[in-house]
DONU-90916 format. One line per 10 residues: number of its first residue (from 1); their letters; for each residue z, x, y of N, C-alpha, C, O. Coordinates in steps of 0.02 Angstrom, whole numbers, plus 50000, padded with zeros to 5 digits. Atoms other than C-alpha are relative to their C-alpha. Example, Ala and Ser with C-alpha at 12.3 -4.5 7.8 and 13.67 -1.06 7.14 Angstrom:
1) AS) 50000:50045:49941:50390:50615:49775:50000:50045:50060:50033:50097:50059; 49997:49958:49941:50357:50684:49947:50037:49961:50055:50045:49986:50110;
//
This chain:
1) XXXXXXXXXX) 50015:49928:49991:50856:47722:52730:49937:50007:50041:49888:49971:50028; 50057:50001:49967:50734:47781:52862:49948:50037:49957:49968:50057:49902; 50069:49955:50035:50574:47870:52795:49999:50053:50062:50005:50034:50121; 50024:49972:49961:50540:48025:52876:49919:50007:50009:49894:50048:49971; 50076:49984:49998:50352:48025:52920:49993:50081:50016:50017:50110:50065; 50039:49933:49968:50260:48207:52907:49939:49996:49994:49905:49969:49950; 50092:49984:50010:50090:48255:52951:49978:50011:49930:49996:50032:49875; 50065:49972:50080:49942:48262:52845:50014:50073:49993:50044:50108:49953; 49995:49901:50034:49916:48448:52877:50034:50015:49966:50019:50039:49911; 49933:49974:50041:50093:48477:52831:49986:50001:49947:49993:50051:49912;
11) XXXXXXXXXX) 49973:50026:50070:50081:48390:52687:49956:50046:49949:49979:50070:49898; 50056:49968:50018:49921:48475:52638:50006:50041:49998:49973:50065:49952; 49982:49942:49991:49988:48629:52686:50041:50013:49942:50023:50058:49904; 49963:50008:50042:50126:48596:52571:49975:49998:49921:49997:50031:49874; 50012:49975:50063:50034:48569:52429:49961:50055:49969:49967:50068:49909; 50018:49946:49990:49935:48714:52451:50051:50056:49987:50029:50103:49954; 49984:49953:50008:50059:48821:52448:50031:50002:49943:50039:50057:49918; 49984:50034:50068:50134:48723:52286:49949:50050:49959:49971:50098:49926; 50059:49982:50038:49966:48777:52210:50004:50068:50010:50013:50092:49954; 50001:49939:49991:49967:48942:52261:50068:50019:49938:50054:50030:49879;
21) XXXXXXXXXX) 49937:49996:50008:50135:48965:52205:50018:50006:49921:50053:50046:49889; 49991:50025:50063:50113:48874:52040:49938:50064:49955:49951:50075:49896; 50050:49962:50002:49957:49001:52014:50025:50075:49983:50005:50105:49933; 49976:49962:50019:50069:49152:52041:50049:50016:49941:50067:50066:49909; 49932:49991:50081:50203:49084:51906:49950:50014:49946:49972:50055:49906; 50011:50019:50040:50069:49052:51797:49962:50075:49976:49962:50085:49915; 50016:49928:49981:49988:49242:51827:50042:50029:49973:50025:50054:49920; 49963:49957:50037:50147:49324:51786:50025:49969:49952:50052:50012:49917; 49987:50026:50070:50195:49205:51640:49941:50038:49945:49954:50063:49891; 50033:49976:50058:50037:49262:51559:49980:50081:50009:49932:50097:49974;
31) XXXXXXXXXX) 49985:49929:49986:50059:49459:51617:50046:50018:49925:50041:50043:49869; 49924:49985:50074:50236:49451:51524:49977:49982:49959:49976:50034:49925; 50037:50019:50068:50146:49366:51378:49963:50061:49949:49973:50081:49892; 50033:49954:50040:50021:49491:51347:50026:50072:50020:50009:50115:49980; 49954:49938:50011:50128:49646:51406:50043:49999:49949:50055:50055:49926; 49951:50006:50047:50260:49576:51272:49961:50018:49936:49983:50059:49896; 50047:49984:50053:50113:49576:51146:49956:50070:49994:49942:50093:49938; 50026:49930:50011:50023:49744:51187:50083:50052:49996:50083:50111:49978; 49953:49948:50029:50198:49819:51169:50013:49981:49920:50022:50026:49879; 49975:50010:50061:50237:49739:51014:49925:50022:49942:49938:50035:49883;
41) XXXXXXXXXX) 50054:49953:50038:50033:49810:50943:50024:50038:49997:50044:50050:49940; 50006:49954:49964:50070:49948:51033:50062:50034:49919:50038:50068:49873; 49944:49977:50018:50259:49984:50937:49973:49995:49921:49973:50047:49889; 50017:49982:50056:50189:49928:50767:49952:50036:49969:49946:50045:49908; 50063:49965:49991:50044:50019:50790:50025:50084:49990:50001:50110:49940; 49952:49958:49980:50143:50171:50825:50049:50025:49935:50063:50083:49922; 49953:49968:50022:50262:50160:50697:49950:49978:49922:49989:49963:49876; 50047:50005:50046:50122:50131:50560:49972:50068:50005:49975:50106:49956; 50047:49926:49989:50025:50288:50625:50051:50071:49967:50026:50119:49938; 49911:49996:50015:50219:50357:50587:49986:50037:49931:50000:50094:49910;
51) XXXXXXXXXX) 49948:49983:50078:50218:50348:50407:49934:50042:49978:49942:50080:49930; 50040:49930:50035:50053:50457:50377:50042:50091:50001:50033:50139:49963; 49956:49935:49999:50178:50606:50434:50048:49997:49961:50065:50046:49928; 49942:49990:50054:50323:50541:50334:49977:49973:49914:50015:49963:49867; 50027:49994:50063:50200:50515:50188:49977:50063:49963:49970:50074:49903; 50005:49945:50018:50164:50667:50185:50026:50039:49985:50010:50076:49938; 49932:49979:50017:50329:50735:50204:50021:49997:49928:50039:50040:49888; 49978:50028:50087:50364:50633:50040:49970:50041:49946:50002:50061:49896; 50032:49992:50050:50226:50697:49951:49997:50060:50007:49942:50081:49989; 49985:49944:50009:50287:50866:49974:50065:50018:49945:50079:50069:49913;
61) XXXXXXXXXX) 49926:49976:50018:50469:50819:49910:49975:49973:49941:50008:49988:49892; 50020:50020:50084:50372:50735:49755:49978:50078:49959:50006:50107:49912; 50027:49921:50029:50269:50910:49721:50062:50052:49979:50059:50092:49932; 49952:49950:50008:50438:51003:49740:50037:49988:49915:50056:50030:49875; 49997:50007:50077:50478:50938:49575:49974:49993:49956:49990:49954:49911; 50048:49983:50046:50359:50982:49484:49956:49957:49942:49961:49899:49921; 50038:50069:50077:50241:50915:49337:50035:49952:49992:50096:49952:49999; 49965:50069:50000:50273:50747:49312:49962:49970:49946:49946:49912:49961; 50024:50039:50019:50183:50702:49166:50035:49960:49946:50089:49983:49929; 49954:50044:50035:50242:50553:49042:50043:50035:49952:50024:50076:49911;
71) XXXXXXXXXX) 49928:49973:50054:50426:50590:48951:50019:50068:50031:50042:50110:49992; 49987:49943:50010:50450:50734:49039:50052:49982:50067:50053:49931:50102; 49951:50000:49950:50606:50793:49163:49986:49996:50084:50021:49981:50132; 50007:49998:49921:50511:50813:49316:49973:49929:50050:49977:49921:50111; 49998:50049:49993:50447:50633:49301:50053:49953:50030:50054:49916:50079; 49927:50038:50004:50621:50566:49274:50035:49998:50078:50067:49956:50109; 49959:49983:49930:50672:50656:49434:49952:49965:50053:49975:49966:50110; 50053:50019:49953:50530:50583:49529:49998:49898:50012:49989:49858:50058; 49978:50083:49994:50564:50397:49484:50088:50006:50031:50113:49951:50041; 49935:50000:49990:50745:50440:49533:49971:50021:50072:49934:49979:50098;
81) XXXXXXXXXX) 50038:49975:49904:50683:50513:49718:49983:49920:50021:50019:49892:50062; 50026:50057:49973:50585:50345:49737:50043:49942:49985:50045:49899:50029; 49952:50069:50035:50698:50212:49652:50054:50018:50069:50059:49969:50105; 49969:49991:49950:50821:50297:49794:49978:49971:50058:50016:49928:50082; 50020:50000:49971:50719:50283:49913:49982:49916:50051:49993:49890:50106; 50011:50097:50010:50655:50088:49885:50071:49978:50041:50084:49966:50100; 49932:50012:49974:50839:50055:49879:50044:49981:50066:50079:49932:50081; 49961:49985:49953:50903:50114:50027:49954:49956:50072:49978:49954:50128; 50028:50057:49955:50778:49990:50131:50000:49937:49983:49974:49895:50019; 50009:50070:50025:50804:49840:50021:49972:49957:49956:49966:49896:49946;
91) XXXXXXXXXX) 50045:50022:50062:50717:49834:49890:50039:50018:49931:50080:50063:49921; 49960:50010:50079:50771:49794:49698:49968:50043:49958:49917:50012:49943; 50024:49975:50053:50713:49921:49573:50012:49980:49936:50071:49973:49922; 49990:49996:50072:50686:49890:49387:49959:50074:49963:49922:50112:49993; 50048:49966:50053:50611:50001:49248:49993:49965:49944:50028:49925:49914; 50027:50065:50043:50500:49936:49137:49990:50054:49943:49938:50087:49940; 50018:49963:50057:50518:50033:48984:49984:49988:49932:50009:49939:49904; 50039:50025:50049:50415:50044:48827:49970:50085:49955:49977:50137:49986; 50012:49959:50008:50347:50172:48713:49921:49999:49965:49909:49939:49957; 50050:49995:50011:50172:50207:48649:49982:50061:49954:50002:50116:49973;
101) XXXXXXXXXX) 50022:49947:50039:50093:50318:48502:49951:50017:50022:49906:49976:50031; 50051:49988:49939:49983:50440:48608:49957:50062:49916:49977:50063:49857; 50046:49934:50010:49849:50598:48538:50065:50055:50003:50054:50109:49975; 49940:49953:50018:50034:50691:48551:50063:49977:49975:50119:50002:49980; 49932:50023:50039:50146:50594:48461:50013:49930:50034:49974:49901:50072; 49971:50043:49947:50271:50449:48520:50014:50034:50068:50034:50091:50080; 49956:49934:49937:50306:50471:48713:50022:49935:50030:49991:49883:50019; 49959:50046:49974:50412:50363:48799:49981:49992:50083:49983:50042:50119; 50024:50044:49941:50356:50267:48958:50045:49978:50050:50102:49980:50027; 49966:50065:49939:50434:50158:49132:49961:50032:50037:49942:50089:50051;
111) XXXXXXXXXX) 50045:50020:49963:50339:50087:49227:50048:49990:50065:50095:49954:50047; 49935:50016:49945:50459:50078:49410:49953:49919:50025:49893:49904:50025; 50037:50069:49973:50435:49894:49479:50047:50004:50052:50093:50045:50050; 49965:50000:49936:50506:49848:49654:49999:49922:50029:49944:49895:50030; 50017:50071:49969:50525:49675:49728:50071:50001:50066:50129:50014:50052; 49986:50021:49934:50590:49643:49910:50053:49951:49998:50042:49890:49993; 49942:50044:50011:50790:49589:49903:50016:49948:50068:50045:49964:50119; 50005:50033:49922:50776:49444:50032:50088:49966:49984:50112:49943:49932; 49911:50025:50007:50980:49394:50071:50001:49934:49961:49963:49889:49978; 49985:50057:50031:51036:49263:49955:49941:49985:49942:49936:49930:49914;
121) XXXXXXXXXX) 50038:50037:50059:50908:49250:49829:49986:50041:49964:49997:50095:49991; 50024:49949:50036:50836:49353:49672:49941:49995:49984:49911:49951:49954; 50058:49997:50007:50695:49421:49681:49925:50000:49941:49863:50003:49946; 50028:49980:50050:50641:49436:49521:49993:49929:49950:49968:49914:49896; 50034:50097:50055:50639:49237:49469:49964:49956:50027:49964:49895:50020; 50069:50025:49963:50488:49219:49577:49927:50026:49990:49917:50084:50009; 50074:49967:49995:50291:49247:49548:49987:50024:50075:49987:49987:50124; 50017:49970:49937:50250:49380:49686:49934:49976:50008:49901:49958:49960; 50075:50027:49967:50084:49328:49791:49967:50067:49983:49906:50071:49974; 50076:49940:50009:50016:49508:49762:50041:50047:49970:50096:50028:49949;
131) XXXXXXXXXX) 50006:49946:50013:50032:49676:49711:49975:50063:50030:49917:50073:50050; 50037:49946:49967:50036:49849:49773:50019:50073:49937:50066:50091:49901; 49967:49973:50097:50031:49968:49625:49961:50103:50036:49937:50115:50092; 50005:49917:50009:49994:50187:49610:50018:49989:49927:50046:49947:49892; 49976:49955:50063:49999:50292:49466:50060:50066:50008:50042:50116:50039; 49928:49943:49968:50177:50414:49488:49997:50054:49929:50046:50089:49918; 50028:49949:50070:50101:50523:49310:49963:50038:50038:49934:50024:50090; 50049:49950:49979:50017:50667:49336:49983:50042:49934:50025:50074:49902; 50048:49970:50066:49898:50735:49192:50026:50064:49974:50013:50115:50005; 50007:49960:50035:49957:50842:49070:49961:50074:49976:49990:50088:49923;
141) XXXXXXXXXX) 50030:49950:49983:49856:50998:49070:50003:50063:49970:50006:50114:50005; 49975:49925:50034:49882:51139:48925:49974:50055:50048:49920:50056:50078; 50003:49936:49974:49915:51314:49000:49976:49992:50078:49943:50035:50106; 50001:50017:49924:49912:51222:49190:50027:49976:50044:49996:49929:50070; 49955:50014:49952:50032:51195:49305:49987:49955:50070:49990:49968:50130; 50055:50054:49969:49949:51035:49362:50066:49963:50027:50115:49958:49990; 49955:50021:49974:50062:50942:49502:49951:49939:50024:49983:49887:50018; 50004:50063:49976:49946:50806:49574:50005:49983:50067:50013:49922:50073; 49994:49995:49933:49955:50815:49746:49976:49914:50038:50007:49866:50060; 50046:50085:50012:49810:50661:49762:50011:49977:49947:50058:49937:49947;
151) XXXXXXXXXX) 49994:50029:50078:49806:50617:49587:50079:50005:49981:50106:50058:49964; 49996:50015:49937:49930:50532:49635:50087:49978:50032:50123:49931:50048; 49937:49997:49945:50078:50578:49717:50005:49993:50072:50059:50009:50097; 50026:49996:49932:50001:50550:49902:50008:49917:49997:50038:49878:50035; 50005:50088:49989:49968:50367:49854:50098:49966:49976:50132:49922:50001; 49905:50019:50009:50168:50342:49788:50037:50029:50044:50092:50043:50019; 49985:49967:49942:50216:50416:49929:49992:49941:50070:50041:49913:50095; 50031:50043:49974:50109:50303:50046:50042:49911:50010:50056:49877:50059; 49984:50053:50005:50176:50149:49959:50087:50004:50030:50113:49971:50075; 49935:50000:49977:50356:50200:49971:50018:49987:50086:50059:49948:50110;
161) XXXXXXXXXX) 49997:50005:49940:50332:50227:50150:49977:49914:50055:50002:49881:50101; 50029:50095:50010:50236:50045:50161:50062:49947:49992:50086:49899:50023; 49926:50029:50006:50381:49993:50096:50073:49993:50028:50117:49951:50023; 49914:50029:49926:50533:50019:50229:49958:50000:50060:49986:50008:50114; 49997:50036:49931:50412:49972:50354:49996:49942:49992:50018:49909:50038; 50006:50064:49998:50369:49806:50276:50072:49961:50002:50081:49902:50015; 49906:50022:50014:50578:49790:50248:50009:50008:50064:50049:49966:50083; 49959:50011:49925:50606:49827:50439:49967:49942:50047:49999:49900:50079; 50027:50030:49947:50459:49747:50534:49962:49938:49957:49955:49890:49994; 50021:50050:50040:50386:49629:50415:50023:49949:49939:49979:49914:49913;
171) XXXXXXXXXX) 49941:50021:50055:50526:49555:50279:49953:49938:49984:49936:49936:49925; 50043:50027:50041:50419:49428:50249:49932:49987:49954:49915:49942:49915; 50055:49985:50034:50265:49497:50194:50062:50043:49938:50058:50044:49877; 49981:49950:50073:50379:49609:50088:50036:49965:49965:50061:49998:49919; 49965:50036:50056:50469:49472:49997:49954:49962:49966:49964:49911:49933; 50059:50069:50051:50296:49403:49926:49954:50072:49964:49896:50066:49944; 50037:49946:50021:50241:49575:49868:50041:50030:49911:50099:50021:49892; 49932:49956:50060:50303:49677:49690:49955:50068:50022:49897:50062:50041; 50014:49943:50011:50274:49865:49698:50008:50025:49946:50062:50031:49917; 49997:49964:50076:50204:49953:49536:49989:50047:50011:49948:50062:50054;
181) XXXXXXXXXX) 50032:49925:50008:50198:50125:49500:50020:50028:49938:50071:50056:49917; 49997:49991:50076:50137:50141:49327:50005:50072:49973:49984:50121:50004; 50003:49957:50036:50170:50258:49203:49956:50014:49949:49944:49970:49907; 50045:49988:50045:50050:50352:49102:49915:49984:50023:49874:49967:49981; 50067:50010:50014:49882:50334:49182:49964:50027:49968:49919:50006:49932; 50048:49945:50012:49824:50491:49156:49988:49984:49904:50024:49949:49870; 50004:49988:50074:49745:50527:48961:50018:50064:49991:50014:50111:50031; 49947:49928:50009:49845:50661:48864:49926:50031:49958:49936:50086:49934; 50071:49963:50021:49627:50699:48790:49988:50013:50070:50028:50002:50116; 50030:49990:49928:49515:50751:48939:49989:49943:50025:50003:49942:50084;
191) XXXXXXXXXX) 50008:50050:49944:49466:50573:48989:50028:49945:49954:50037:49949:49893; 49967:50059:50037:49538:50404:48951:49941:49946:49963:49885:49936:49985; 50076:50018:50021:49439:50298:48822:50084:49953:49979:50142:49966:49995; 49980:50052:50008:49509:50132:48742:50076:50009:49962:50110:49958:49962; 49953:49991:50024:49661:50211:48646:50029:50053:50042:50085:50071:50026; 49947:49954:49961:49717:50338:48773:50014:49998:50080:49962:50019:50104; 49995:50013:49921:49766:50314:48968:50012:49935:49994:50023:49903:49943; 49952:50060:49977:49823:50167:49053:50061:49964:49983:50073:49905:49996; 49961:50040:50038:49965:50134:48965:50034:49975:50032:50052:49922:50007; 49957:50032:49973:50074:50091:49091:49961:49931:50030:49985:49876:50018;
201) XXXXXXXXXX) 50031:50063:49977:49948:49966:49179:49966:49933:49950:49944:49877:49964; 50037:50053:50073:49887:49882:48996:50069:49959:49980:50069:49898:49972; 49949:50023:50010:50081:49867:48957:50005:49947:50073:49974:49894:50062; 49973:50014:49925:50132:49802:49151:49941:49922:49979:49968:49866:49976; 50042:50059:50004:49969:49670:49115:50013:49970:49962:49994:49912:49971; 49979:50053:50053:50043:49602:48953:50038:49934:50042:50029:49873:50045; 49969:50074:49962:50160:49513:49062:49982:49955:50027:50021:49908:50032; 50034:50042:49955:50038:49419:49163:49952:49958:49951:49946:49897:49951; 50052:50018:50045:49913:49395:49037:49990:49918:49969:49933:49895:49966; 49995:50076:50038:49960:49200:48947:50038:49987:50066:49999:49947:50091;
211) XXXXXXXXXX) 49980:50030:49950:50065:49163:49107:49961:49929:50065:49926:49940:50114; 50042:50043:49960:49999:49009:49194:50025:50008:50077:50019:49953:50104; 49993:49994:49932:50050:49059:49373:50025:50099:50013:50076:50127:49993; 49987:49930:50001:50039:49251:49416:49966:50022:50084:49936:49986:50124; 50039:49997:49945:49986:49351:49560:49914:49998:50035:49859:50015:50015; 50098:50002:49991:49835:49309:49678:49974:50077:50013:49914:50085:50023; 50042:49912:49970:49787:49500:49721:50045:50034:49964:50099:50016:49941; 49954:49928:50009:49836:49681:49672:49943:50031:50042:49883:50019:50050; 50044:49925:49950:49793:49842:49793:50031:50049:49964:50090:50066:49973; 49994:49923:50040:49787:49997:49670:49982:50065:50059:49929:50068:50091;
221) XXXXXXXXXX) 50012:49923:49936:49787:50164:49796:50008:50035:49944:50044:50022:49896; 50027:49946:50049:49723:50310:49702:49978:50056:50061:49938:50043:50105; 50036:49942:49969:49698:50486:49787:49955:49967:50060:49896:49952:50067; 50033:50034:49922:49696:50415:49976:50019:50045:50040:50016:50023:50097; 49964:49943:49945:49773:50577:50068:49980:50047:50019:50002:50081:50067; 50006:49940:49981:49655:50705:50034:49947:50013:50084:49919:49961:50103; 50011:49971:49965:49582:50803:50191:49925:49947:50011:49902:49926:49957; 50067:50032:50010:49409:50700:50244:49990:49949:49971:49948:49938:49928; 49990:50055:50049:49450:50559:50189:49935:49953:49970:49897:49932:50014; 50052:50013:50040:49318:50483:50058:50018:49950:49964:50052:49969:49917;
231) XXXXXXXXXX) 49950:50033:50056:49377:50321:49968:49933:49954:49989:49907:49925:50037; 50061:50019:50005:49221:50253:49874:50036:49941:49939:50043:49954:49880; 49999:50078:50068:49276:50055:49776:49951:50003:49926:49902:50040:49925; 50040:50018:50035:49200:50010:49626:49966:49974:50031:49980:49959:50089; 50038:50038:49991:49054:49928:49627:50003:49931:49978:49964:49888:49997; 50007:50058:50027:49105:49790:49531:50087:49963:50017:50124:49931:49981; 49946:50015:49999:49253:49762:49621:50019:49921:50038:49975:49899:50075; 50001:50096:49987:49308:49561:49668:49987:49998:50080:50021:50019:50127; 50038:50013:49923:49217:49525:49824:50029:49985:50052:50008:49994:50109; 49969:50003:49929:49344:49474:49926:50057:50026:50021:50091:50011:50070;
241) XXXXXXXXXX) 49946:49925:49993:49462:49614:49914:49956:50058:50032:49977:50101:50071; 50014:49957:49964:49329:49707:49955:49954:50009:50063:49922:50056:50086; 50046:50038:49918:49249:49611:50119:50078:50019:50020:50077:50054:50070; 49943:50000:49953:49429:49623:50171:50015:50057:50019:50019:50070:50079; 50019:49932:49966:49443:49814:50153:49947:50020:50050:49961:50028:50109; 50044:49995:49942:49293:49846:50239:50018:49966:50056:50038:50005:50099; 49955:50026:49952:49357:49713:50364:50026:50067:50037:49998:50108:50074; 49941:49972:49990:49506:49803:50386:49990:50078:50043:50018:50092:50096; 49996:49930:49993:49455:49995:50399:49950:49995:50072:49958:50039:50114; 49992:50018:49941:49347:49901:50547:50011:50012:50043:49990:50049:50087;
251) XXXXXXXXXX) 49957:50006:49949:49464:49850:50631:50029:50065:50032:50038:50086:50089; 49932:49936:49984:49569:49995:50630:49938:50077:50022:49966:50132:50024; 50033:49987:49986:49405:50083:50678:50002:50072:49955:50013:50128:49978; 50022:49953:50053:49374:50190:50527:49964:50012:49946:49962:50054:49902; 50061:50025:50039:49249:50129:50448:49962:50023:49951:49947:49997:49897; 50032:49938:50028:49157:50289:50404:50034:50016:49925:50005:50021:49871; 49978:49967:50062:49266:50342:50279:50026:49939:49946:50083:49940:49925; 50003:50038:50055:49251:50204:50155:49936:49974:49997:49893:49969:50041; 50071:50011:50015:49115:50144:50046:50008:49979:49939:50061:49951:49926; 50020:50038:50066:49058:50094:49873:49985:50050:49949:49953:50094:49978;
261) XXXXXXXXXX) 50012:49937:50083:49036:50217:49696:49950:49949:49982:49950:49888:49978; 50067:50021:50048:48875:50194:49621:50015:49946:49937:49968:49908:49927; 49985:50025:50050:48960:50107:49465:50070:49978:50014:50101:49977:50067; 49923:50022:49999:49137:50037:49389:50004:50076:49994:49970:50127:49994; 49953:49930:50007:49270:50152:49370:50066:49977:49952:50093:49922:49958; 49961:50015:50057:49393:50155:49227:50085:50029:50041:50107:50087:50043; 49928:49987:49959:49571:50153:49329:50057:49946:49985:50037:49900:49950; 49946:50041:50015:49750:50053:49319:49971:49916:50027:49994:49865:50002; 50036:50077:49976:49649:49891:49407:49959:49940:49943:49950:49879:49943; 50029:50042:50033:49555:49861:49259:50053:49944:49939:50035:49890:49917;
271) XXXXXXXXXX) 49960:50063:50040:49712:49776:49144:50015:49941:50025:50016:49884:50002; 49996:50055:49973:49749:49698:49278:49939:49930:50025:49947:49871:50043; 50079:50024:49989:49581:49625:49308:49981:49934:49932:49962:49876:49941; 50020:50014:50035:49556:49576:49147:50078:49955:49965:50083:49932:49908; 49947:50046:50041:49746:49483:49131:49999:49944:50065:50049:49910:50078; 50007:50051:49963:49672:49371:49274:50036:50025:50080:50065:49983:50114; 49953:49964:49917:49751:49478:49451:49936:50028:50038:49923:50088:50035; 50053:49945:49969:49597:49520:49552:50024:50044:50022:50066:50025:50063; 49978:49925:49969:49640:49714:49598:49935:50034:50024:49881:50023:49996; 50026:49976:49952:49555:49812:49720:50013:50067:49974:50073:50072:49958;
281) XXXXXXXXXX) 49985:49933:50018:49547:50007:49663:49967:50052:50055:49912:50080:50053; 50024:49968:49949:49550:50093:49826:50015:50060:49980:50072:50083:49979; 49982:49932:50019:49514:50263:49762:49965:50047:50023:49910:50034:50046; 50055:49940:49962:49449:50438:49822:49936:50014:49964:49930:49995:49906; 50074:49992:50025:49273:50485:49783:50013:50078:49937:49996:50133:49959; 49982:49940:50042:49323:50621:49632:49967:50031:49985:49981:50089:49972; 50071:49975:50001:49142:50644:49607:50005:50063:50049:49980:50117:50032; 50025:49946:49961:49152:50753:49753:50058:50050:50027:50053:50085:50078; 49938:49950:49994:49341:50850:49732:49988:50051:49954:50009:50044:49896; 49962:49925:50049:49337:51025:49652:50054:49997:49975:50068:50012:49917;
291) XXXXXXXXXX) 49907:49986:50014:49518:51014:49656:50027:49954:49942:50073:49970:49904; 49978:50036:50054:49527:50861:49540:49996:50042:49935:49962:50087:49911; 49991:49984:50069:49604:50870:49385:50024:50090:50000:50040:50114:49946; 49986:49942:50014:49642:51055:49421:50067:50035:50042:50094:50001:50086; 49931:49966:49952:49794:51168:49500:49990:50000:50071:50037:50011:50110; 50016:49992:49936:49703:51164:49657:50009:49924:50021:49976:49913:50072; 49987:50052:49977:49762:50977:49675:50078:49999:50044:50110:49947:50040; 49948:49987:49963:49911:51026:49783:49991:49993:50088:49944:49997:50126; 49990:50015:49923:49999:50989:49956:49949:50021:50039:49938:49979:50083; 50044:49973:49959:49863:51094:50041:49938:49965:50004:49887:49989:50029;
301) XXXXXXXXXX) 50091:50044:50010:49715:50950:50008:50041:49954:50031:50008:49931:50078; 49984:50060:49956:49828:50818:50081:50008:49995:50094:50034:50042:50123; 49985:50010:49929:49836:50765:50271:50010:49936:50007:49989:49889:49973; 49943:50052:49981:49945:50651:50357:49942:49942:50048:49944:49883:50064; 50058:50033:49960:49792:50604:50454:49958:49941:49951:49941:49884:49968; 50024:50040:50039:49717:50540:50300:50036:49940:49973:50012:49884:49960; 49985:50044:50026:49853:50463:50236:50025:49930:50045:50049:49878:50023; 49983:50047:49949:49880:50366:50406:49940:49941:50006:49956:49885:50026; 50053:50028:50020:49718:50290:50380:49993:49966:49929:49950:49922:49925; 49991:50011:50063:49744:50254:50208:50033:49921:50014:50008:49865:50010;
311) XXXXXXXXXX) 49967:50054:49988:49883:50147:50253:50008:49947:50040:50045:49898:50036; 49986:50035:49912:49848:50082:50437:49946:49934:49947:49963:49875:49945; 50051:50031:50032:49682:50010:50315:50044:49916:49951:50037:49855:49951; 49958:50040:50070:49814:49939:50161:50050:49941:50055:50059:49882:50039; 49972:50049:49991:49916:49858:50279:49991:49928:50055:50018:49875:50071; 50045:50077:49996:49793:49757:50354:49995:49952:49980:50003:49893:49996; 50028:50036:50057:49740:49711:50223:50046:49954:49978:50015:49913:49944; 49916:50013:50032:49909:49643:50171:50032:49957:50049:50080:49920:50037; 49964:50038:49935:49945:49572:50349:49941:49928:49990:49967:49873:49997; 50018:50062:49989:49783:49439:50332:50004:49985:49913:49998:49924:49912;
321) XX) 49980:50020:50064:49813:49422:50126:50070:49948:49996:50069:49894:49968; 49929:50005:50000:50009:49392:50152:50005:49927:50069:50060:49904:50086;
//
């Protein structure tokens, strides 16, 4: 075989334009890269910002049925709304029912639990990695037609919505999660003291309690929707739930509206706390709501704005946890 001889230049020329060449693939390889990735922020970003409007939505169709406090019909209908709801994105509902001698007699309890039906397996003969829990009670109130708006039908609302996005765009964060939404926080006296309130989260903690393998985290949301948003942690809350919130609210450049309460706070976090689940009690500053605890806790204190923030925060949080 002869050899063809070519010039240097050529050749030089040649690889020159190789290089060039190889320069432009390598230019639009990493274009498409990070155009593929700022659409895919961009879309989950987008459809996160999403569910503060259809949280809100929710937590209108929760209010429409009125008082909800423990044993009563408007409750019943309100775990039936959400147990639907779960459902219809993929998720397994139980009720965890139980009864308790309250300051008004026996009253009958369920606690709704939720775990993430991944195809082929059951969800429910696995220790979940975390917890995302609410209170779906709303306080009792002689001669007051107390609905709860924040307190907290905004935050069960929130989660639900949390919940068919982690089932569409995330299935695997949501098959390592359980969703609680206890019954009975509220106290059927004016405030909860060691025999009245929490019952659903003291019951829900029995189970964990002697278990030698249980979850590493819980995120309690408490009154995260209203108007101005204000969500002040305990103070004594586990340090790295709450470097991660802060983290988180960050990132998502909202910084402002979270912070720290002078003291603890007596909420559904502490059974769990104390049956070994570090929980996080991201709750509103109540210190500084009029409306708590009274008729003026209605749809008109919530915004979709808030609760988009609420959640853009939680599922941060949940994206470097998970």
């Amino acid at each position: 075989m002869r050899m063809r001889k070519i010039p240097l230049h050529r050749m030089c020329h040649a690889k020159q334009d190789w290089g060039m060449r190889s320069v432009r693939i390598l230019v639009l390889t990493l274009v498409v890269v990070l155009c593929g990735a700022g659409t895919w922020w961009w879309t989950n970003s987008r459809q996160a910002g999403n569910l503060g409007v259809a949280a809100h939505a929710l937590t209108a169709e929760i209010l429409a049925l009125g008082p909800r406090p423990p044993g009563s019909a408007g409750l019943d209908a309100v775990r039936g709304l959400v147990r639907d709801r779960l459902m219809s994105s993929g998720w397994s509902v139980q009720f965890q029912e139980f009864q308790r001698e309250t300051p008004v007699g026996t009253v009958k309890f369920a606690n709704l639990r939720a775990r993430f039906a991944s195809a082929g397996q059951d969800p429910w003969q696995k220790v979940p990695e975390g917890l995302l829990c609410a209170h779906i009670d709303s306080k009792m109130i002689p001669g007051q037609h107390f609905l709860g708006a924040d307190d907290a039908a905004s935050a069960c609302a929130a989660i639900v919505e949390m919940a068919g996005f982690l089932a569409r765009q995330r299935p695997e964060q949501a098959a390592k999660l359980e969703l609680v939404l206890f019954d009975g926080e509220e106290s059927f006296g004016e405030s909860i003291t060691p025999q009245d309130g929490l019952y659903g989260s003291r019951h829900y903690a029995g189970l964990w309690r002697n278990q030698p393998a249980k979850p590493r985290f819980g995120i309690l949301l408490d009154m995260i929707g209203h108007e101005d948003l204000s969500i002040r942690i305990p103070s004594d809350s586990p340090p790295d739930l709450a470097k991660r919130m802060f983290a988180a609210a960050k990132e998502e450049g909202v910084g402002s509206h979270f912070g720290t309460a002078p003291g603890s706070i007596i909420d559904d976090h502490v059974p769990l706390n104390f049956a070994g689940i570090p929980t996080l009690d991201v709750i509103g500053d109540f210190t500084r709501f009029r409306w708590w605890h009274t008729p003026a806790d209605q749809l008109k204190v919530i915004s979709p704005v808030s609760l988009d923030i609420s959640i853009r925060v939680t599922l941060r949080m949940l994206d470097g946890l998970l």
